[in-house]
N, CA, C and O atoms as a GROMACS GRO file, in nm:
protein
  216
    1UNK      N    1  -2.919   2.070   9.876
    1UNK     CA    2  -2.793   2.127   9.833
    1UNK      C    3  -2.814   2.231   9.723
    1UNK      O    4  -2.741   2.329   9.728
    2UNK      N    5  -2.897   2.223   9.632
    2UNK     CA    6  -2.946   2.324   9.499
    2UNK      C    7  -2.980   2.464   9.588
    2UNK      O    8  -2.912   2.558   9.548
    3UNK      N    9  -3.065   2.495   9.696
    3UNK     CA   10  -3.093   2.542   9.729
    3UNK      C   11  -3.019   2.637   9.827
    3UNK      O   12  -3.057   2.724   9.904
    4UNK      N   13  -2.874   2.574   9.785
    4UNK     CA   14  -2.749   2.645   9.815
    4UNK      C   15  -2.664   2.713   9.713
    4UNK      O   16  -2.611   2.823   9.723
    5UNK      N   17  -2.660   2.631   9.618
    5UNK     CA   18  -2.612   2.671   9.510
    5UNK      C   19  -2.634   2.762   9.421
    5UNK      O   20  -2.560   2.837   9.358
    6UNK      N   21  -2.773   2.742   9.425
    6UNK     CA   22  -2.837   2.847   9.279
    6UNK      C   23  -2.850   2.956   9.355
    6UNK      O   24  -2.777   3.051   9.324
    7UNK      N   25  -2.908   2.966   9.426
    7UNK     CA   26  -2.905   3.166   9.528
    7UNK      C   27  -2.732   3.209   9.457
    7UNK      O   28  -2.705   3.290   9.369
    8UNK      N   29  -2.652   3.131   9.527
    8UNK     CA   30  -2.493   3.203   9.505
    8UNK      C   31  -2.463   3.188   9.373
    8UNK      O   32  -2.349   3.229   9.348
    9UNK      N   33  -2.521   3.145   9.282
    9UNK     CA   34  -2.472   3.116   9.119
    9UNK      C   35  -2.542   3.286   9.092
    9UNK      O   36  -2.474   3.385   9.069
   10UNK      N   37  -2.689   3.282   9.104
   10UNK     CA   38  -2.755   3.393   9.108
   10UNK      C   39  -2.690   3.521   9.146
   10UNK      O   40  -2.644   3.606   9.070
   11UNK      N   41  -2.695   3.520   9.285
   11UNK     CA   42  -2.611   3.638   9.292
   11UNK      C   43  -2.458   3.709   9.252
   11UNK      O   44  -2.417   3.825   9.257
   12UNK      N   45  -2.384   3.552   9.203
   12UNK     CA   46  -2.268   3.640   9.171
   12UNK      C   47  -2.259   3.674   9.042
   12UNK      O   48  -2.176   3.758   9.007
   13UNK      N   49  -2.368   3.597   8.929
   13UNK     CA   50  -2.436   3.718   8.818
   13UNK      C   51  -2.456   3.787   8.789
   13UNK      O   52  -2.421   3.848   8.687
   14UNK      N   53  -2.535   3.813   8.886
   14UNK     CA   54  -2.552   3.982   8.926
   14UNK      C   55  -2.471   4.040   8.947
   14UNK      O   56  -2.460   4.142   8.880
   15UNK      N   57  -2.388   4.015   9.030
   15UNK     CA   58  -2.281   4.114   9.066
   15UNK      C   59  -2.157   4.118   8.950
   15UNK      O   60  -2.081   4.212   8.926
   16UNK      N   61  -2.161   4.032   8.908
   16UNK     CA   62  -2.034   4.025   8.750
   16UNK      C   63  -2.110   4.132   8.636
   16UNK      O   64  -2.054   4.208   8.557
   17UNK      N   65  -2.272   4.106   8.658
   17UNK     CA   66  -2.323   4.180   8.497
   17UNK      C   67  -2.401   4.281   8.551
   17UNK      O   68  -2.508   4.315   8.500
   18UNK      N   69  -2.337   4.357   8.697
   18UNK     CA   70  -2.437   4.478   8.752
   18UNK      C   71  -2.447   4.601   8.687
   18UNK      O   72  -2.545   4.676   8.693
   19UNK      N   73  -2.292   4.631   8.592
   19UNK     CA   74  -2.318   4.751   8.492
   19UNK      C   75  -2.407   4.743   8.373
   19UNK      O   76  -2.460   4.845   8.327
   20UNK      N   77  -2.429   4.593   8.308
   20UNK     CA   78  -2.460   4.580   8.209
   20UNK      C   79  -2.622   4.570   8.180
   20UNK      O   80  -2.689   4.596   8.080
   21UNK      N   81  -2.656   4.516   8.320
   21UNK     CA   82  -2.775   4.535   8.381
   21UNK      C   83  -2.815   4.650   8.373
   21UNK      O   84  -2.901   4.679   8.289
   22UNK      N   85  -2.753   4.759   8.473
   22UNK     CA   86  -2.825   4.884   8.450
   22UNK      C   87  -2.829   4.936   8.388
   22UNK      O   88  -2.922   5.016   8.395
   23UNK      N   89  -2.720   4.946   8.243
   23UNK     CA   90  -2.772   5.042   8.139
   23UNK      C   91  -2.871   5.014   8.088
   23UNK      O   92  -2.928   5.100   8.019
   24UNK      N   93  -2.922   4.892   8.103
   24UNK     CA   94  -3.026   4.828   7.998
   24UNK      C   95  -3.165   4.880   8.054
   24UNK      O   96  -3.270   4.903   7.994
   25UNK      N   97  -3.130   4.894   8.197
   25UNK     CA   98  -3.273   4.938   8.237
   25UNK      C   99  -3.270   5.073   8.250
   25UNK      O  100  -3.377   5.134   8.243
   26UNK      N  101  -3.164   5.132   8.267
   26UNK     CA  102  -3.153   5.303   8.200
   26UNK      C  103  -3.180   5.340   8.071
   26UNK      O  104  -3.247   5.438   8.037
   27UNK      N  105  -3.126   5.257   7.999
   27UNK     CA  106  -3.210   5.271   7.838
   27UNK      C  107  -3.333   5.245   7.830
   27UNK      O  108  -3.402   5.317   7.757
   28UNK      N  109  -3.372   5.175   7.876
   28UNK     CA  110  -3.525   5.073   7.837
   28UNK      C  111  -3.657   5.168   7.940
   28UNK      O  112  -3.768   5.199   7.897
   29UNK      N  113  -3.608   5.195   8.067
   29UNK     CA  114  -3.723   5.248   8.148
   29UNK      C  115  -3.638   5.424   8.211
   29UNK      O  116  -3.682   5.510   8.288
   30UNK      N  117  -3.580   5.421   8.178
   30UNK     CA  118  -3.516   5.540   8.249
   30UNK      C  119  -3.490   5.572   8.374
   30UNK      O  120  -3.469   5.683   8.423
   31UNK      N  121  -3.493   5.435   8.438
   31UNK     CA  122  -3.484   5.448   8.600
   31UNK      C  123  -3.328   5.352   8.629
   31UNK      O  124  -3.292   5.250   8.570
   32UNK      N  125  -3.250   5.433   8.753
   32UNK     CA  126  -3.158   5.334   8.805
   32UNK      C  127  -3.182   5.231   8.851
   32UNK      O  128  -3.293   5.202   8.893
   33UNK      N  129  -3.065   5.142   8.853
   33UNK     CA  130  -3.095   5.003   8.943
   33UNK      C  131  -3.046   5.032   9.100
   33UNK      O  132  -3.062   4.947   9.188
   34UNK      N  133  -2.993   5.146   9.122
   34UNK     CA  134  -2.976   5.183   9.286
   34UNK      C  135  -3.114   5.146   9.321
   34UNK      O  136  -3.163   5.046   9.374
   35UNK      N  137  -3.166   5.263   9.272
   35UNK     CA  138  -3.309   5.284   9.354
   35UNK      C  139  -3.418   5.176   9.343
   35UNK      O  140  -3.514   5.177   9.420
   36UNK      N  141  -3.408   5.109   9.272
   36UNK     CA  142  -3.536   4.929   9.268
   36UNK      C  143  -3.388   4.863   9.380
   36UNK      O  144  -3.441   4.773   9.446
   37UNK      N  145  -3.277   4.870   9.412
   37UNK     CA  146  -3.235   4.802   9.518
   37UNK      C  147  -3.274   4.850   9.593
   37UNK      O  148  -3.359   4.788   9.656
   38UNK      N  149  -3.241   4.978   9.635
   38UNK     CA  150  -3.257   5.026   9.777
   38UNK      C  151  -3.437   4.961   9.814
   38UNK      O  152  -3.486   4.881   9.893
   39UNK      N  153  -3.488   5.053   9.700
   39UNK     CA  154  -3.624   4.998   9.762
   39UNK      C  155  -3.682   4.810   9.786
   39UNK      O  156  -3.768   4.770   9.864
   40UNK      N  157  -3.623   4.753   9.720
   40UNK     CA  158  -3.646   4.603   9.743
   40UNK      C  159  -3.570   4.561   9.869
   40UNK      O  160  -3.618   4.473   9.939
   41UNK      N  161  -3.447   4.622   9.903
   41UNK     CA  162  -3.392   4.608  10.068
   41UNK      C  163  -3.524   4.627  10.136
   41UNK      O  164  -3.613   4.546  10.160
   42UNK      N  165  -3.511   4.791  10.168
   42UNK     CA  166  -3.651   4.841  10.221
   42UNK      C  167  -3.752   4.756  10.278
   42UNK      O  168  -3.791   4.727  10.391
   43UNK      N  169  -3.798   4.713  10.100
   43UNK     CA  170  -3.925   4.608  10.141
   43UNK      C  171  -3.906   4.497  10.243
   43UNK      O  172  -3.976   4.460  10.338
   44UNK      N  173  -3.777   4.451  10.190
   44UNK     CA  174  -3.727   4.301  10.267
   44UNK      C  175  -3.784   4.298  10.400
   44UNK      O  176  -3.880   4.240  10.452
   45UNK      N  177  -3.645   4.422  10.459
   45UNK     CA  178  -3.658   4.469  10.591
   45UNK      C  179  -3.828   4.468  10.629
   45UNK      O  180  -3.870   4.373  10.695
   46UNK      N  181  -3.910   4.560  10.592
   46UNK     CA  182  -4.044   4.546  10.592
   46UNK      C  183  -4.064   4.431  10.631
   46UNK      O  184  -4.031   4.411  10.748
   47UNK      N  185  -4.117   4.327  10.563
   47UNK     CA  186  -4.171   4.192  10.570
   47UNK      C  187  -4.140   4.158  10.656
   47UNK      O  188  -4.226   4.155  10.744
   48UNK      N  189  -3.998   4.110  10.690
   48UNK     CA  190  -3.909   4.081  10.813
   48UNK      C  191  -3.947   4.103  10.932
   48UNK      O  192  -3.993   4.024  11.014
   49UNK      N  193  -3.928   4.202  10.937
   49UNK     CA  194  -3.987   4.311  11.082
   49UNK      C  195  -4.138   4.316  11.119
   49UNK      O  196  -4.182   4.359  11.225
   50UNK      N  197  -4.220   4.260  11.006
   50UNK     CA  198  -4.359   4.257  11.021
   50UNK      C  199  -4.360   4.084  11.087
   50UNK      O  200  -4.407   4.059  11.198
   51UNK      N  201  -4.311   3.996  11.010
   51UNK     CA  202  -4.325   3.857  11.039
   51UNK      C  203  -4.254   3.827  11.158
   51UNK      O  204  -4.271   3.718  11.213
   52UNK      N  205  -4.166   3.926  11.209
   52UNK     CA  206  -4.091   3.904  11.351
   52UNK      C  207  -4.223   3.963  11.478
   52UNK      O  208  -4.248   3.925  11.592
   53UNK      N  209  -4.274   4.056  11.401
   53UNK     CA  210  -4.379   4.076  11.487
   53UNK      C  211  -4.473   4.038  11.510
   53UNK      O  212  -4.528   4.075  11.613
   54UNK      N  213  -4.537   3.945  11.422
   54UNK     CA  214  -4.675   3.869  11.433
   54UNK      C  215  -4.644   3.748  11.500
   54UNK      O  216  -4.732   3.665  11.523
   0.00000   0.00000   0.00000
């Protein structure tokens, strides 16, 4: 059951503190948080599509 819970506790964190998040990493590294999403989708997909194929 945890293993239900905490993913969705997690993610709706994120999604409540997604501005507050990124300024911090706009201040701190100078990069958006679009682009470490897009690219961590990306990857996902990657893996996915590799492990569907092996």
């Amino acid at each position: 059951m945890i293993k239900f819970i905490l993913p969705a506790v997690i993610l709706i964190l994120i999604i409540i503190f997604w501005e507050k998040i990124n300024e911090f990493l706009l201040s701190k590294f100078k990069i958006k948080l679009n682009y470490i999403a897009i690219i961590i989708l990306v990857l996902i997909l990657v893996v996915l599509s590799l492990l569907l194929y092996f």
